[in-house]
PyMOL Python script that loads the backbone (N, CA, C, O; Angstrom):
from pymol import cmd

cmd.read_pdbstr("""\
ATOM      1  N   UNK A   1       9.446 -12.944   8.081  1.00  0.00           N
ATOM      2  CA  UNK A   1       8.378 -12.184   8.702  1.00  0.00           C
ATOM      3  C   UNK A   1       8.547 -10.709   8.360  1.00  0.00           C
ATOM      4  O   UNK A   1       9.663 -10.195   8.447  1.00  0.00           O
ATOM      5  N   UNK A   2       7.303  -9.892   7.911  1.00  0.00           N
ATOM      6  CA  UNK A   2       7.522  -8.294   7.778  1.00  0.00           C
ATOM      7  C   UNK A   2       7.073  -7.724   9.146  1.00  0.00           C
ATOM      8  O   UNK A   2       6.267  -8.025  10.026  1.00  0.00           O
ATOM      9  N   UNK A   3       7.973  -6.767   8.902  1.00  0.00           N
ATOM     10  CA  UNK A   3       8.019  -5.853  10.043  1.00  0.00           C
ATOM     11  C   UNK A   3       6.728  -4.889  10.391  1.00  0.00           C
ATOM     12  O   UNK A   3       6.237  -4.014   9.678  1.00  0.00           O
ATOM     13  N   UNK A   4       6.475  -5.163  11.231  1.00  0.00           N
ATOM     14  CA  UNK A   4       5.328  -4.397  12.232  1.00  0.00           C
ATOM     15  C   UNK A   4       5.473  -2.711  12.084  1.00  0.00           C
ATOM     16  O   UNK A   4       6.571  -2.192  12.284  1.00  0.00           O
ATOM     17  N   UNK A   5       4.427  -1.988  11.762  1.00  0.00           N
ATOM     18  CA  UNK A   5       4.392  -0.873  11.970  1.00  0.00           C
ATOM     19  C   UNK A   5       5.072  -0.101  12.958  1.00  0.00           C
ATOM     20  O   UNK A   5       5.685   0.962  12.861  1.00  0.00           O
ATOM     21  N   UNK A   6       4.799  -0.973  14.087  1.00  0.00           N
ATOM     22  CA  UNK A   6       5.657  -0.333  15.305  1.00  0.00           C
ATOM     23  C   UNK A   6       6.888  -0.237  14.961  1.00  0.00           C
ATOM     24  O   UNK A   6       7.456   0.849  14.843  1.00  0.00           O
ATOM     25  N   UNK A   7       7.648  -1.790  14.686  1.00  0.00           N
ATOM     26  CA  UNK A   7       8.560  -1.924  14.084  1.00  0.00           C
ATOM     27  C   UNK A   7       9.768  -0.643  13.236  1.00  0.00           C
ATOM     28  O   UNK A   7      10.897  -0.173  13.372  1.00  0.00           O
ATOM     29  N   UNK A   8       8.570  -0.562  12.356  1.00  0.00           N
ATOM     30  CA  UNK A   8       9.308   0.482  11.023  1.00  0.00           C
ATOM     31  C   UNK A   8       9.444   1.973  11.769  1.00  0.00           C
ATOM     32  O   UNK A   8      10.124   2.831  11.206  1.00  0.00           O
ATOM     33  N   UNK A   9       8.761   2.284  13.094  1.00  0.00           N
ATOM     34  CA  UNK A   9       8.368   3.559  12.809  1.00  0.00           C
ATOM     35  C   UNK A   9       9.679   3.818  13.915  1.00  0.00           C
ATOM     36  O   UNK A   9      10.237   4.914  13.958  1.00  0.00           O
ATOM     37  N   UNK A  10      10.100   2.649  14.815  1.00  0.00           N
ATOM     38  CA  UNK A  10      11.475   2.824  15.767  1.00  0.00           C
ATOM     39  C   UNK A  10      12.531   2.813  14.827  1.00  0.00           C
ATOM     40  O   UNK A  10      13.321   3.612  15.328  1.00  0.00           O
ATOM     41  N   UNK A  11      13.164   2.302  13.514  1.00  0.00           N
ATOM     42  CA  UNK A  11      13.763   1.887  12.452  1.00  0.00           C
ATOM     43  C   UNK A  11      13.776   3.050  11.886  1.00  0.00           C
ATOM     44  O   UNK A  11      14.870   3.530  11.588  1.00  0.00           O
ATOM     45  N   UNK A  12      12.969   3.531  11.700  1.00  0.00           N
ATOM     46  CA  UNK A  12      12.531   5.263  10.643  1.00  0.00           C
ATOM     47  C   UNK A  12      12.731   6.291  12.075  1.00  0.00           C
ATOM     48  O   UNK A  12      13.221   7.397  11.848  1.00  0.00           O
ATOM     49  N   UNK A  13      12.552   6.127  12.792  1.00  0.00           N
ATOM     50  CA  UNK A  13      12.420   7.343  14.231  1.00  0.00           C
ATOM     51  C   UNK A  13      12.002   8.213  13.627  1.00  0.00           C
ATOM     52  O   UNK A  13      12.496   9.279  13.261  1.00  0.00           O
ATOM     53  N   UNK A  14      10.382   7.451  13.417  1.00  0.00           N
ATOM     54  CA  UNK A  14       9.223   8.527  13.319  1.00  0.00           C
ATOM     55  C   UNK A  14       8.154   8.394  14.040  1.00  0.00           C
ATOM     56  O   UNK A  14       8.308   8.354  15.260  1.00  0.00           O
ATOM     57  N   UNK A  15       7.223   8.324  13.652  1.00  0.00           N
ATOM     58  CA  UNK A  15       5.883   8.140  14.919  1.00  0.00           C
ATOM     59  C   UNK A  15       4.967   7.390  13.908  1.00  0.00           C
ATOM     60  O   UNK A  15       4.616   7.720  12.775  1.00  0.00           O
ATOM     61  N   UNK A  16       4.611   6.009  14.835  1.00  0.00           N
ATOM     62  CA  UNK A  16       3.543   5.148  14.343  1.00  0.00           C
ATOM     63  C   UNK A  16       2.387   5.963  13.400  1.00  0.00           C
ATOM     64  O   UNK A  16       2.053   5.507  12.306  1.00  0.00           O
ATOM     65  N   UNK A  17       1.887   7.063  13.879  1.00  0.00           N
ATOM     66  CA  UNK A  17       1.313   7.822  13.107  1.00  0.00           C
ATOM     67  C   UNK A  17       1.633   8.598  11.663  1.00  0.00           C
ATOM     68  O   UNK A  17       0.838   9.038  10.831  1.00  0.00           O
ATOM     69  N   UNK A  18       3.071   8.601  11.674  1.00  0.00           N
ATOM     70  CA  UNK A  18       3.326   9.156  10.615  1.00  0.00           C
ATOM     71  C   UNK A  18       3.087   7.913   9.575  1.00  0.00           C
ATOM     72  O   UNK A  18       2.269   8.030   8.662  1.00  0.00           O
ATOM     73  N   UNK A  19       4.000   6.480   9.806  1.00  0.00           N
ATOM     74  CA  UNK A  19       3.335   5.560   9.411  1.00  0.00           C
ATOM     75  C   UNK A  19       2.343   5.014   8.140  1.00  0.00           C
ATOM     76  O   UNK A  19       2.336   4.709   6.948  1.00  0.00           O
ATOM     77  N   UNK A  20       1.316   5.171   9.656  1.00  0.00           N
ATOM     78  CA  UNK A  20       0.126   4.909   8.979  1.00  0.00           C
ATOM     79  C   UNK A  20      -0.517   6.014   8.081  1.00  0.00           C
ATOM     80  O   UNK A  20      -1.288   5.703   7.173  1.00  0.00           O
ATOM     81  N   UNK A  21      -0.230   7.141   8.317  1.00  0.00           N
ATOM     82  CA  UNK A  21      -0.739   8.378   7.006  1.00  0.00           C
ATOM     83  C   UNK A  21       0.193   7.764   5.907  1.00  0.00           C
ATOM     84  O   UNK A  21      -0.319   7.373   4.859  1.00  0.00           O
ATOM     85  N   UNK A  22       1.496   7.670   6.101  1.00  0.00           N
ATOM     86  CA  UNK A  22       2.135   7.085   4.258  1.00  0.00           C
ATOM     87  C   UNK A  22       1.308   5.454   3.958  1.00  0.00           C
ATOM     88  O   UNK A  22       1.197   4.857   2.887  1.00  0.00           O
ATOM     89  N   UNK A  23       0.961   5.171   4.931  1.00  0.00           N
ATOM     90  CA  UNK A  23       0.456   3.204   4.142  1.00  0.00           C
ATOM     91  C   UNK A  23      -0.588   3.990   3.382  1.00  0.00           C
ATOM     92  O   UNK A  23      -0.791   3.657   2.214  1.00  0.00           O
ATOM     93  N   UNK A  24      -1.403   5.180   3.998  1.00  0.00           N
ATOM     94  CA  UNK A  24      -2.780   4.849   3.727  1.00  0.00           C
ATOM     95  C   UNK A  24      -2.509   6.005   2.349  1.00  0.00           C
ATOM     96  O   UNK A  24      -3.388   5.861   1.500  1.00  0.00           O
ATOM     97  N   UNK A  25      -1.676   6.882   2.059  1.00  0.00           N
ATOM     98  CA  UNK A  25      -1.648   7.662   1.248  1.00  0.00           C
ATOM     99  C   UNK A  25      -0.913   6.317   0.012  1.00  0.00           C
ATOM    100  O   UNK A  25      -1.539   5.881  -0.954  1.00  0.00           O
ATOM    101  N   UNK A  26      -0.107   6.079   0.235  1.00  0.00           N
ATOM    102  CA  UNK A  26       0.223   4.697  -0.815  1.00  0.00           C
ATOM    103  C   UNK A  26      -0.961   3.873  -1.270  1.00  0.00           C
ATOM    104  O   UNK A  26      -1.078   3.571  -2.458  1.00  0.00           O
ATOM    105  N   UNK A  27      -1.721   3.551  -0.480  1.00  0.00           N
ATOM    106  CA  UNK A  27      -3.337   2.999  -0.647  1.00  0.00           C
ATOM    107  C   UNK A  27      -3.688   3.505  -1.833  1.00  0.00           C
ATOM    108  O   UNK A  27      -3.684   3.114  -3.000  1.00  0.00           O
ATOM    109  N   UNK A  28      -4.220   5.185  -0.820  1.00  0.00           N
ATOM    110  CA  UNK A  28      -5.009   5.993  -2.363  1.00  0.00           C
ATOM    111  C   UNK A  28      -4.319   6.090  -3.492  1.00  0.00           C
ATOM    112  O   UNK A  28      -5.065   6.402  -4.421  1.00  0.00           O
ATOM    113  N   UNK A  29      -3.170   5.949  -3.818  1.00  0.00           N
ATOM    114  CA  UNK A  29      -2.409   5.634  -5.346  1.00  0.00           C
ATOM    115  C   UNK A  29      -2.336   4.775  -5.703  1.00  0.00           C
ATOM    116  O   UNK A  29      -2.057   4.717  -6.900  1.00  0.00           O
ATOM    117  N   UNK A  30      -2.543   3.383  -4.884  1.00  0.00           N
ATOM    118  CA  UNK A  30      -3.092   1.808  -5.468  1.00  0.00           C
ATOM    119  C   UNK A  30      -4.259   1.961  -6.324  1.00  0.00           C
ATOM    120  O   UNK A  30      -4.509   1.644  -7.487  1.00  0.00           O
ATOM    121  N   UNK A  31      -4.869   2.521  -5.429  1.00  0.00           N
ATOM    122  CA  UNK A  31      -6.159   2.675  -5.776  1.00  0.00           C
ATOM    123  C   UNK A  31      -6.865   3.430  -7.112  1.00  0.00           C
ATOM    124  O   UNK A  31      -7.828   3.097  -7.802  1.00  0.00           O
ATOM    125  N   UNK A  32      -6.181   4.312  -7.155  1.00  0.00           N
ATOM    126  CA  UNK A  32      -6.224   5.444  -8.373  1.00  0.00           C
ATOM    127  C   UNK A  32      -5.232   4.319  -9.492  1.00  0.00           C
ATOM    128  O   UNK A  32      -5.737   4.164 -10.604  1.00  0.00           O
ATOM    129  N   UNK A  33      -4.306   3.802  -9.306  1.00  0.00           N
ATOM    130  CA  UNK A  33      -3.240   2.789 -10.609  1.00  0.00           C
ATOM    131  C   UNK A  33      -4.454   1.557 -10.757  1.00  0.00           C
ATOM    132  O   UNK A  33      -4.731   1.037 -11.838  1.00  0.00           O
ATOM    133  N   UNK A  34      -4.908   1.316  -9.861  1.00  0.00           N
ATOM    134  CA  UNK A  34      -6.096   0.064  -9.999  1.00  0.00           C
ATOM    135  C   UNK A  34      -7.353   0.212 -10.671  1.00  0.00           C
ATOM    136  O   UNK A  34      -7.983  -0.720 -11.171  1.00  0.00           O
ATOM    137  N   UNK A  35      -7.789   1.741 -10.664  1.00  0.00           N
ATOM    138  CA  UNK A  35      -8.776   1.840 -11.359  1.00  0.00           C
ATOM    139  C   UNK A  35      -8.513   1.996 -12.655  1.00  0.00           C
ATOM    140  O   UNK A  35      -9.359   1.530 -13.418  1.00  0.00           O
ATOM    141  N   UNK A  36      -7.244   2.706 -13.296  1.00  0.00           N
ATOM    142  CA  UNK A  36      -6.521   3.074 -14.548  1.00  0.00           C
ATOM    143  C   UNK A  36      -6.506   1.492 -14.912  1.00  0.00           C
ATOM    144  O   UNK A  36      -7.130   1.288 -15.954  1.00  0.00           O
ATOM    145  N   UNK A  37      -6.107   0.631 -14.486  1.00  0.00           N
ATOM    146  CA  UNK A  37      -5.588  -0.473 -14.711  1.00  0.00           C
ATOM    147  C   UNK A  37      -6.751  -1.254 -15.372  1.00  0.00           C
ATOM    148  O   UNK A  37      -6.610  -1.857 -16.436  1.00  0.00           O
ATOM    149  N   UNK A  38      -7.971  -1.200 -14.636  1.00  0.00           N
ATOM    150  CA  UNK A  38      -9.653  -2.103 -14.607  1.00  0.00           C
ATOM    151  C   UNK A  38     -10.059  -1.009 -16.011  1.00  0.00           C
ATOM    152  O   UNK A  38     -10.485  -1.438 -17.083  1.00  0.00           O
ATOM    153  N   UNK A  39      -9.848   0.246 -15.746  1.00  0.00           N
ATOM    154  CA  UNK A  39     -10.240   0.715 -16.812  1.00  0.00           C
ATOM    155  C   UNK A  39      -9.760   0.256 -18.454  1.00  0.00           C
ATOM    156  O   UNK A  39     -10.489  -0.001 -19.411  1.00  0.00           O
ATOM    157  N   UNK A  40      -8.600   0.263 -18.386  1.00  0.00           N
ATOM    158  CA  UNK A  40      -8.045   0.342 -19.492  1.00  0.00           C
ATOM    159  C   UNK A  40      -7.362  -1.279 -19.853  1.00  0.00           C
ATOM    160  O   UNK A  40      -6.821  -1.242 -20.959  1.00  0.00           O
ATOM    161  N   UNK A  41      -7.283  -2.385 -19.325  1.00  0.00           N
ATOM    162  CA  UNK A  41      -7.109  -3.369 -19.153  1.00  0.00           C
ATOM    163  C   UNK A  41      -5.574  -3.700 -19.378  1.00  0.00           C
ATOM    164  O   UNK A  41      -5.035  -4.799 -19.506  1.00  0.00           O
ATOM    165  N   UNK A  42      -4.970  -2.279 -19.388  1.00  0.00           N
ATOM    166  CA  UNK A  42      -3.241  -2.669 -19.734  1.00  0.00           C
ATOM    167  C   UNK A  42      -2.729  -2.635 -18.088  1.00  0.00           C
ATOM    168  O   UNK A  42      -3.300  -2.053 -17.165  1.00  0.00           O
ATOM    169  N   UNK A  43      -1.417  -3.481 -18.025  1.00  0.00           N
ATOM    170  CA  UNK A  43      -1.038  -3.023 -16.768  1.00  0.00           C
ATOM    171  C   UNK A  43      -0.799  -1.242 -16.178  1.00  0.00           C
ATOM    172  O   UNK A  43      -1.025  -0.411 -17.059  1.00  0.00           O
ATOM    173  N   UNK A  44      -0.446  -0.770 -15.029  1.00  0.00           N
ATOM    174  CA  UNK A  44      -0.035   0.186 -14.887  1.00  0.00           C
ATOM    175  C   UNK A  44       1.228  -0.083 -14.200  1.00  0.00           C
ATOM    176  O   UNK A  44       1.432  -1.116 -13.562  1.00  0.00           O
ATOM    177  N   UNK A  45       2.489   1.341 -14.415  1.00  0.00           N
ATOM    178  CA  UNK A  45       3.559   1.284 -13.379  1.00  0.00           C
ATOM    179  C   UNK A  45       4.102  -0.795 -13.952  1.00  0.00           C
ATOM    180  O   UNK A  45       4.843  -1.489 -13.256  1.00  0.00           O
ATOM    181  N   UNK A  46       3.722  -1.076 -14.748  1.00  0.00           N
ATOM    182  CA  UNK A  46       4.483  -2.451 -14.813  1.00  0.00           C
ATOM    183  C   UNK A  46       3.439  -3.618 -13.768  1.00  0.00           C
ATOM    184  O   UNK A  46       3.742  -4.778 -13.492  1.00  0.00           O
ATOM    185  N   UNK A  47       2.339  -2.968 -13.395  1.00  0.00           N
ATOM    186  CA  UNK A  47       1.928  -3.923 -12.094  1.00  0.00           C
ATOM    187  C   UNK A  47       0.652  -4.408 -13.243  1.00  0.00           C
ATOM    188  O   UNK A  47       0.588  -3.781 -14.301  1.00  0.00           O
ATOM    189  N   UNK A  48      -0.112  -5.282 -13.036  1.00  0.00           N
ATOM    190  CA  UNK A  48      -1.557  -5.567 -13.290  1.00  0.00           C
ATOM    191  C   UNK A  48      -2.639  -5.613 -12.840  1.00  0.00           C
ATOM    192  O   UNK A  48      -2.923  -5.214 -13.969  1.00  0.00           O
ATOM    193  N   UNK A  49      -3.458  -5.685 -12.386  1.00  0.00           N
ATOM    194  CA  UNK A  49      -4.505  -5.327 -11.962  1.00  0.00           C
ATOM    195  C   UNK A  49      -4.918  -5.789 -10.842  1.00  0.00           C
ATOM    196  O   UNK A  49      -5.568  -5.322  -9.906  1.00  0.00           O
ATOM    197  N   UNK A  50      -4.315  -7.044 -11.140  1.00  0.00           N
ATOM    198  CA  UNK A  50      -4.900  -7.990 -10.250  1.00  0.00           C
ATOM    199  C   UNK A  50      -3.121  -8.245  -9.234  1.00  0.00           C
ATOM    200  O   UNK A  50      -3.193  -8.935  -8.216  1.00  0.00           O
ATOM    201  N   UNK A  51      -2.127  -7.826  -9.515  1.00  0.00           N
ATOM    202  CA  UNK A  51      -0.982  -7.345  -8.575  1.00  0.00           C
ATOM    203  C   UNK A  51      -1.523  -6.348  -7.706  1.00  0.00           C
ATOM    204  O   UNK A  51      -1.550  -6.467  -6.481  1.00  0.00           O
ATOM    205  N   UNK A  52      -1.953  -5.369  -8.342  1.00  0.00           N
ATOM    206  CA  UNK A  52      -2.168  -3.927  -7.894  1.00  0.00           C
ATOM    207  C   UNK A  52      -2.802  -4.322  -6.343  1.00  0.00           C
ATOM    208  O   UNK A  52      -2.258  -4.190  -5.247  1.00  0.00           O
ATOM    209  N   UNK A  53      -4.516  -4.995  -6.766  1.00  0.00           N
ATOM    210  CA  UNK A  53      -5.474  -5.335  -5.954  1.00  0.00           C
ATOM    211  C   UNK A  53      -4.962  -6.160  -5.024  1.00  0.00           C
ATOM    212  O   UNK A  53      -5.528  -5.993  -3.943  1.00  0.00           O
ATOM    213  N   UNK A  54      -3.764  -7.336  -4.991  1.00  0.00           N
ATOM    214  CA  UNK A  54      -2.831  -8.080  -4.030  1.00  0.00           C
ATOM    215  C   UNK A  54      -2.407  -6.823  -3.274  1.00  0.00           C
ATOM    216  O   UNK A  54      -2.894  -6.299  -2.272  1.00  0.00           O
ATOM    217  N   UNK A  55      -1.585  -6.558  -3.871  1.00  0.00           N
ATOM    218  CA  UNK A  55      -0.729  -5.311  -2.538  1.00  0.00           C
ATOM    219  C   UNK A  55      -1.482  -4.653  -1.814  1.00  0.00           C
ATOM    220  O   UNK A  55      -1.265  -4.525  -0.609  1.00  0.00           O
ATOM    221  N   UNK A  56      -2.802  -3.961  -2.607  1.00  0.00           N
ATOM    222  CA  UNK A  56      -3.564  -3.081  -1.900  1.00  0.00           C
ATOM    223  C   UNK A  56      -4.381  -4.053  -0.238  1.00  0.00           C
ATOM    224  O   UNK A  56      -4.712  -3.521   0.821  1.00  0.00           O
ATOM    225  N   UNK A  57      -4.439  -4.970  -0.473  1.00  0.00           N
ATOM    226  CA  UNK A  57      -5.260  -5.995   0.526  1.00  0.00           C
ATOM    227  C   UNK A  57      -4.093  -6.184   1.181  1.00  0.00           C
ATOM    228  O   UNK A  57      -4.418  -5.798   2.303  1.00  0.00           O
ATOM    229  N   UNK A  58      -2.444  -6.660   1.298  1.00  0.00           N
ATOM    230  CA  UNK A  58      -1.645  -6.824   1.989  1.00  0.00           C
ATOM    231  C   UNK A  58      -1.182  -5.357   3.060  1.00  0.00           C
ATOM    232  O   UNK A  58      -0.894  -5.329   4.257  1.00  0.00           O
ATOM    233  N   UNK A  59      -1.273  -4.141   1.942  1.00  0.00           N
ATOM    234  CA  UNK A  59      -1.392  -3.054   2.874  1.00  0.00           C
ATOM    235  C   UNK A  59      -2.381  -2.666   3.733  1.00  0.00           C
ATOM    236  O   UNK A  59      -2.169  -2.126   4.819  1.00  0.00           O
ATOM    237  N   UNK A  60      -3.447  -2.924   3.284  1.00  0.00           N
ATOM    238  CA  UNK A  60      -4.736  -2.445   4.631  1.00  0.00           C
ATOM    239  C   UNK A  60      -4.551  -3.398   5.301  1.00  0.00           C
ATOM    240  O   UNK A  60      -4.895  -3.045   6.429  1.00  0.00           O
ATOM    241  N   UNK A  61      -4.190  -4.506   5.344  1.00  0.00           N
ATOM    242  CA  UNK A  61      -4.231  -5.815   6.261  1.00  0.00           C
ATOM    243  C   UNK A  61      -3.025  -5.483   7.398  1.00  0.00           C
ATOM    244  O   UNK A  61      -3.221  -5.714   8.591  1.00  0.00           O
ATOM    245  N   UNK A  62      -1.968  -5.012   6.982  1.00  0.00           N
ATOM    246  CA  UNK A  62      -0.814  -4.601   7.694  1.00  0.00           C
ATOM    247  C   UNK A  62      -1.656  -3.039   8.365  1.00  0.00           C
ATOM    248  O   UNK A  62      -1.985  -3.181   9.542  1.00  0.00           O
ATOM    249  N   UNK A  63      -1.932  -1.951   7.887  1.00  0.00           N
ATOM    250  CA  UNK A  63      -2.669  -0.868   8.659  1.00  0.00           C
ATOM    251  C   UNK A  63      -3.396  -1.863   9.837  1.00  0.00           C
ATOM    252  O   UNK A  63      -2.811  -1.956  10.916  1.00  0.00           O
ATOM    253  N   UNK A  64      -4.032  -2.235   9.734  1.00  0.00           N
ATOM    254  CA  UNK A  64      -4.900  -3.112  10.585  1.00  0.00           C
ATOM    255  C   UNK A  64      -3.917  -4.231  12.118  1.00  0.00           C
ATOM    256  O   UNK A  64      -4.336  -4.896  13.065  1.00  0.00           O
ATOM    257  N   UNK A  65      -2.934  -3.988  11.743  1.00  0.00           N
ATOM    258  CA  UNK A  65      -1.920  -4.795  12.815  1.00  0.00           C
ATOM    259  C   UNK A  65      -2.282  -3.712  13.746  1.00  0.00           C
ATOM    260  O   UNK A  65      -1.814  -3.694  14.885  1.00  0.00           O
TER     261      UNK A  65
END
""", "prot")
cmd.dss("prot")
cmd.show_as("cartoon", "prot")
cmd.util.cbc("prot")
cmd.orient("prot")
């Protein structure tokens, strides 16, 4: 099982909020490697496109806990 936001942020002794600003800033660099990726049809960072687009849906899905 992965660990709950709440989880990480007692583990990190930071604040749920801080958190969720790094998931969602990690997002927007999925996002920006995903479009490089669709664009250009090579992987990026070693990931592929369709990796990229997995993680990105496992991270907003976890924001969303």
């Amino acid at each position: 099982m992965k660990p709950t936001i709440d989880h990480l942020a007692r583990v990190l002794c930071c604040t749920e909020v801080q958190i969720r600003a790094q998931f969602a800033k990690n997002i927007a660099s999925m996002i920006d490697d995903l479009k490089q990726a669709n664009r250009t049809g090579r992987p990026v960072r070693g990931y592929s496109a369709e990796r990229i687009a997995a993680d990105i849906a496992e991270m907003e899905s976890r924001l969303l806990q």
